[in-house]
MIKERO-150961 format. One record per residue: residue in one letter; z, x, y of N, C-alpha, C in turn. Coordinates in steps of 0.1 Angstrom, whole numbers, plus 2048, in hexadecimal, padded with zeros to 3 digits. Atoms other than C-alpha are relative to their C-alpha. Last residue first. Example, Ala and Ser with C-alpha at 12.3 -4.5 7.8 and 13.67 -1.06 7.14 Angstrom:
<zadrens>
<zadren vexti="S" n_w="800" n_u="7F7" n_v="7F5" ca_w="847" ca_u="889" ca_v="7F5" c_w="808" c_u="7F8" c_v="80B"/>
<zadren vexti="A" n_w="800" n_u="809" n_v="7F4" ca_w="84E" ca_u="87B" ca_v="7D3" c_w="800" c_u="809" c_v="80C"/>
</zadrens>
This chain:
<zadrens>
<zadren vexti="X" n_w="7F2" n_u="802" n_v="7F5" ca_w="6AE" ca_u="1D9" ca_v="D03" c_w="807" c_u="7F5" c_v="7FF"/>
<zadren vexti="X" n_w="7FD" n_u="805" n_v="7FB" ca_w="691" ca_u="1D6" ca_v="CE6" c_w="80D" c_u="7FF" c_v="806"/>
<zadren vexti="X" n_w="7F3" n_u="807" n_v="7FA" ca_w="68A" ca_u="1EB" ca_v="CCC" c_w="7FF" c_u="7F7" c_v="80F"/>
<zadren vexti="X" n_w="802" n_u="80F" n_v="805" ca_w="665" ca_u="1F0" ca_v="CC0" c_w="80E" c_u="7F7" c_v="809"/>
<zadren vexti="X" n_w="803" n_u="80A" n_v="7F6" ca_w="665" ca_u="20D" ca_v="CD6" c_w="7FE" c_u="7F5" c_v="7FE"/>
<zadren vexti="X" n_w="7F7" n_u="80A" n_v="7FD" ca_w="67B" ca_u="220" ca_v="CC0" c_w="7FC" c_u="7F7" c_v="809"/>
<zadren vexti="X" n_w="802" n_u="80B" n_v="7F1" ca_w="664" ca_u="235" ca_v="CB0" c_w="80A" c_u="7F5" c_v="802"/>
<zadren vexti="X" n_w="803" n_u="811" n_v="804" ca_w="66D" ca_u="24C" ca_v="C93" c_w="7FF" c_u="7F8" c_v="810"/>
<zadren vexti="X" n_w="800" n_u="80F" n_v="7F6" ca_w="668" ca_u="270" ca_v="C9F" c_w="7FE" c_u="7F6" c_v="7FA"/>
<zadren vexti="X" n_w="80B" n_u="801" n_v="7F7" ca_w="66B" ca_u="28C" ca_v="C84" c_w="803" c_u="7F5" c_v="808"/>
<zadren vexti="X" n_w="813" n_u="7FF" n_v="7FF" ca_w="676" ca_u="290" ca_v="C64" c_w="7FB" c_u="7FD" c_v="809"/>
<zadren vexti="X" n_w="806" n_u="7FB" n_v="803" ca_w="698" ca_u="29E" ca_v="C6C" c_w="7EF" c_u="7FD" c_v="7F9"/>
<zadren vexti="X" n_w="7FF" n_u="7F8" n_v="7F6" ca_w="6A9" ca_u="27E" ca_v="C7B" c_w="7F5" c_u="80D" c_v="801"/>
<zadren vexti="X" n_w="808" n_u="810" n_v="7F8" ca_w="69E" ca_u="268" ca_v="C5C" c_w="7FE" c_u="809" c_v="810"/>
<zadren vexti="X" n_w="811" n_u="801" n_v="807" ca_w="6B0" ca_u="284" ca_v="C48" c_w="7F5" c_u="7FB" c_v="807"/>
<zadren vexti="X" n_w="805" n_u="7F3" n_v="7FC" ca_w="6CE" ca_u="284" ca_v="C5F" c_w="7F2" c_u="804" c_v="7FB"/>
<zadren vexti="X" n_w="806" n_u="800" n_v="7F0" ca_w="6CC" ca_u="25F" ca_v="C5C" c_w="7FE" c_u="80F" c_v="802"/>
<zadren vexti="X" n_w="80F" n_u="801" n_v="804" ca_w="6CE" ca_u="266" ca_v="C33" c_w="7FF" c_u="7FB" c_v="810"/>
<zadren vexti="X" n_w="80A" n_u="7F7" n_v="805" ca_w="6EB" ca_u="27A" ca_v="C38" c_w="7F2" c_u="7FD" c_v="7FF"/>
<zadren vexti="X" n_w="806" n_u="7F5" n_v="7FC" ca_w="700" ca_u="268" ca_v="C46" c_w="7F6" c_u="80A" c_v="800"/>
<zadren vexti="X" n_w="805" n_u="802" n_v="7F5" ca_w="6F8" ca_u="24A" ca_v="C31" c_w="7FE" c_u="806" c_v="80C"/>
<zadren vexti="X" n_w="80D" n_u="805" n_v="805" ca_w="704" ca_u="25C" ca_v="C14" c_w="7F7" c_u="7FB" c_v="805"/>
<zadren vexti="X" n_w="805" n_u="7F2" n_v="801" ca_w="726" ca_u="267" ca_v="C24" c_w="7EF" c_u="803" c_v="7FE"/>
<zadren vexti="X" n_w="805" n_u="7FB" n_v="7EF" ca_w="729" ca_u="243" ca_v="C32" c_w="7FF" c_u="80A" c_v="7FD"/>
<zadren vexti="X" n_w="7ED" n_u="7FE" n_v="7FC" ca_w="728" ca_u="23A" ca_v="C07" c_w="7FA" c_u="800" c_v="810"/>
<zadren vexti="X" n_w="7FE" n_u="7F3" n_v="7FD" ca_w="708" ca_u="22E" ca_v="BF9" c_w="80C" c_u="7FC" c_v="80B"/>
<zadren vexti="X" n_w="7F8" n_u="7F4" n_v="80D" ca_w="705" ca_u="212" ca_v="BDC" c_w="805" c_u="80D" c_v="80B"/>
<zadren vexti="X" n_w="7F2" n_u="80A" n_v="801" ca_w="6F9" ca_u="1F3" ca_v="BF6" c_w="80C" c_u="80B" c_v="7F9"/>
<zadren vexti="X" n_w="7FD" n_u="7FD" n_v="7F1" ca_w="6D8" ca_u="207" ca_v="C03" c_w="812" c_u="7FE" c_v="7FB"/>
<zadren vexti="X" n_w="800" n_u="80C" n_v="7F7" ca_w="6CF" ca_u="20D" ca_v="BDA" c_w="808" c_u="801" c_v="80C"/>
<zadren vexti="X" n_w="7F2" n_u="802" n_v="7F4" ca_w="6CA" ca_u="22E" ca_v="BCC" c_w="7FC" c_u="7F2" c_v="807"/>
<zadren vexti="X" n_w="7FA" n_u="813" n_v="805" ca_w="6AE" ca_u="22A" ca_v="BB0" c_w="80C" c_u="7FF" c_v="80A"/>
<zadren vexti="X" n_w="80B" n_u="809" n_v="800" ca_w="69B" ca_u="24C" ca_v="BBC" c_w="805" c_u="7F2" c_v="800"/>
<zadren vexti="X" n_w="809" n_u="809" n_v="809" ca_w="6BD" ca_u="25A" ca_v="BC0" c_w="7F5" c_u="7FE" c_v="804"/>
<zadren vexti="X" n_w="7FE" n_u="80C" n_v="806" ca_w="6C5" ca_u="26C" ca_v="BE1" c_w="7FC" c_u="802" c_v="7F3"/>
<zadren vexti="X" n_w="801" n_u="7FB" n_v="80C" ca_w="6C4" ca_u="291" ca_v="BED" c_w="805" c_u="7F6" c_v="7FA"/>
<zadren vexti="X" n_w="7F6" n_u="808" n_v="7FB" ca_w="6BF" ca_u="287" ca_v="C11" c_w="80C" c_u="804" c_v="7F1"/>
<zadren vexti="X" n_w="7FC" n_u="7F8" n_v="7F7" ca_w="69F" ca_u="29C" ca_v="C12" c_w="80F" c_u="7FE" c_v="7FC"/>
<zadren vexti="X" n_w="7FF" n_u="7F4" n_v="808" ca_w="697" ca_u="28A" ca_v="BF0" c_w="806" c_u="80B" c_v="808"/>
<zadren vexti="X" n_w="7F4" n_u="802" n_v="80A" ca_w="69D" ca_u="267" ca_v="C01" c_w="803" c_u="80C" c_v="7F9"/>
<zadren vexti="X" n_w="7F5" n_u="803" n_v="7FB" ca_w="68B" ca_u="273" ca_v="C23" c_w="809" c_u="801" c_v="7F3"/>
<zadren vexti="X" n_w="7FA" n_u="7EC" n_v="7FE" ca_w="66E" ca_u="283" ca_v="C0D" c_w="80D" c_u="7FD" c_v="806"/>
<zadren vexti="X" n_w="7FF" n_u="7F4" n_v="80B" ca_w="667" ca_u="261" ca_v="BFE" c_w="806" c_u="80C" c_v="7FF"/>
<zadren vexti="X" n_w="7F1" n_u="806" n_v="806" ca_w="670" ca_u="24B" ca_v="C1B" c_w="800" c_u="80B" c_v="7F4"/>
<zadren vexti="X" n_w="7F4" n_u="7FA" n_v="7F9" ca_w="653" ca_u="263" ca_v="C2A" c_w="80C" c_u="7FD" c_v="7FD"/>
<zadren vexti="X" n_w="804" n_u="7F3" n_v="801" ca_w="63B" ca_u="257" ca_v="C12" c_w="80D" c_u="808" c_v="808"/>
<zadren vexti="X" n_w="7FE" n_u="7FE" n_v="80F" ca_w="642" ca_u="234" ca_v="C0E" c_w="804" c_u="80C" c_v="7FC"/>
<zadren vexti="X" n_w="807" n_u="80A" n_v="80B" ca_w="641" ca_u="22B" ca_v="C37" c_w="801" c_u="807" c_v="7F2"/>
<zadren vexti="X" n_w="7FF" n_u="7F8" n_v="80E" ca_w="657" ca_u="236" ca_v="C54" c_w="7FB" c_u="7F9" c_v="7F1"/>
<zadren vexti="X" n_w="809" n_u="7F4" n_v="803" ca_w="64A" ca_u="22B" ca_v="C75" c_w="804" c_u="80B" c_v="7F3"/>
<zadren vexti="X" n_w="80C" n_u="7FF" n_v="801" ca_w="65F" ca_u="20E" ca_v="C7B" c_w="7FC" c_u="80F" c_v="804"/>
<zadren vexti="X" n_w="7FD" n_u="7F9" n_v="7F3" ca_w="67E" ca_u="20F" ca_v="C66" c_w="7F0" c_u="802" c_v="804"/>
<zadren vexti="X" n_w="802" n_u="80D" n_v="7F4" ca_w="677" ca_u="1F3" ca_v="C4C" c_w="802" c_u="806" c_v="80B"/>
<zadren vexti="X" n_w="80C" n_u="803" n_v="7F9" ca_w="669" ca_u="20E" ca_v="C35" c_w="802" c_u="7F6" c_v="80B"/>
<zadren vexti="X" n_w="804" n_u="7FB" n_v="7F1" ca_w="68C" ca_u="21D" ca_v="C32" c_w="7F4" c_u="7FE" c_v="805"/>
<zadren vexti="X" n_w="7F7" n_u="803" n_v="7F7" ca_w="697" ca_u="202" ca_v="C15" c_w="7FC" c_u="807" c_v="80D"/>
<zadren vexti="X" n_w="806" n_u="80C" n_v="7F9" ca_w="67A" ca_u="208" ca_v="C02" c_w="808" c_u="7FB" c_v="810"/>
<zadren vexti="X" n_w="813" n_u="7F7" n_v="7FC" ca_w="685" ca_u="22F" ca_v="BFD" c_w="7F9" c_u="7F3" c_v="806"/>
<zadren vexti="X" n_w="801" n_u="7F7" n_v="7F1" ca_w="6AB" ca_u="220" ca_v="BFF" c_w="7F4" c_u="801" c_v="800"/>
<zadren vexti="X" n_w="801" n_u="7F6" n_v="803" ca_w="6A6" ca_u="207" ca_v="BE0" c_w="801" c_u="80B" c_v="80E"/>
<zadren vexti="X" n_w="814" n_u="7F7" n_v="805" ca_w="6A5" ca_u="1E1" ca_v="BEA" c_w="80A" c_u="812" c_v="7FE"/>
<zadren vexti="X" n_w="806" n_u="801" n_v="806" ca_w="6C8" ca_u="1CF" ca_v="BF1" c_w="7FA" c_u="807" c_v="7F8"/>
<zadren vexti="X" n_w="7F8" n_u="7F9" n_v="809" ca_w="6D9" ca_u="1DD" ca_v="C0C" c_w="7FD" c_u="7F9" c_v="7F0"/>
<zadren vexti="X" n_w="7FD" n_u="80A" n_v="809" ca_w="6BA" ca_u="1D4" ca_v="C23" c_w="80A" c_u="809" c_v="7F5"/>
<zadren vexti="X" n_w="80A" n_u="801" n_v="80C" ca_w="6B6" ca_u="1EC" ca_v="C43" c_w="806" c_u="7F8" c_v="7F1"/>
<zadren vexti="X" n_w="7F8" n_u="805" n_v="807" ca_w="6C5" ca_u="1E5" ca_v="C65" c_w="7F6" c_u="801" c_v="7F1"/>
<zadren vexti="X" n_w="80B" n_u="808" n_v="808" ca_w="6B1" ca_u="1FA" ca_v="C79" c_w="80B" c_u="7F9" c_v="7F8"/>
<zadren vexti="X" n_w="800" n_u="808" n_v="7F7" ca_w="6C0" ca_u="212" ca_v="C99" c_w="7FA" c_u="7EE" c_v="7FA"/>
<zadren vexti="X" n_w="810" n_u="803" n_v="7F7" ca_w="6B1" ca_u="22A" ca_v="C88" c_w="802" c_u="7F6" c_v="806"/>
<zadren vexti="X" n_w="805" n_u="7F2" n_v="800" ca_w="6CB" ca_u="227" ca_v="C68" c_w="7F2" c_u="7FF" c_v="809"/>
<zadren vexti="X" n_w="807" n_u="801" n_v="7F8" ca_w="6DF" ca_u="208" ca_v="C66" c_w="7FF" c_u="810" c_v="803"/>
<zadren vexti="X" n_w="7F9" n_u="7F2" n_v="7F9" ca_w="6F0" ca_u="1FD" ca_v="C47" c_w="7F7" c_u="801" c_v="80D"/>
<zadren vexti="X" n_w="80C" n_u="7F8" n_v="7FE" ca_w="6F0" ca_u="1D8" ca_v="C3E" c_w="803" c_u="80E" c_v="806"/>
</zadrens>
């Protein structure tokens, strides 16, 4: 599994689905993330390189505050 936000996201599913399990990023924003990120639409979590995954936390980084207060110490 990759882990972007501190999130372990499913290597499975599609990135854009894939980044809704980070909490506070929902359909819409995975959307602009994956285009920010300059993904596929059909990119799967399992298909991207560490250059690929770079990039899409910097994306994730750049849209703004995601909350981390779900975490737990």
């Amino acid at each position: 599994m990759a882990i972007i936000a501190g999130v372990n996201i499913p290597d499975n599913q599609r990135l854009e689905i894939a980044l809704t399990a980070i909490y506070g990023i929902g359909r819409s924003t995975s959307k602009k993330i994956v285009a920010d990120s300059g993904m596929g639409d059909s990119t799967r979590v399992r298909d991207l390189s560490d250059e690929d995954l770079a990039r899409v936390r910097s994306a994730v980084e750049r849209t703004g505050p995601v909350s981390y207060t779900h975490l737990t110490l």
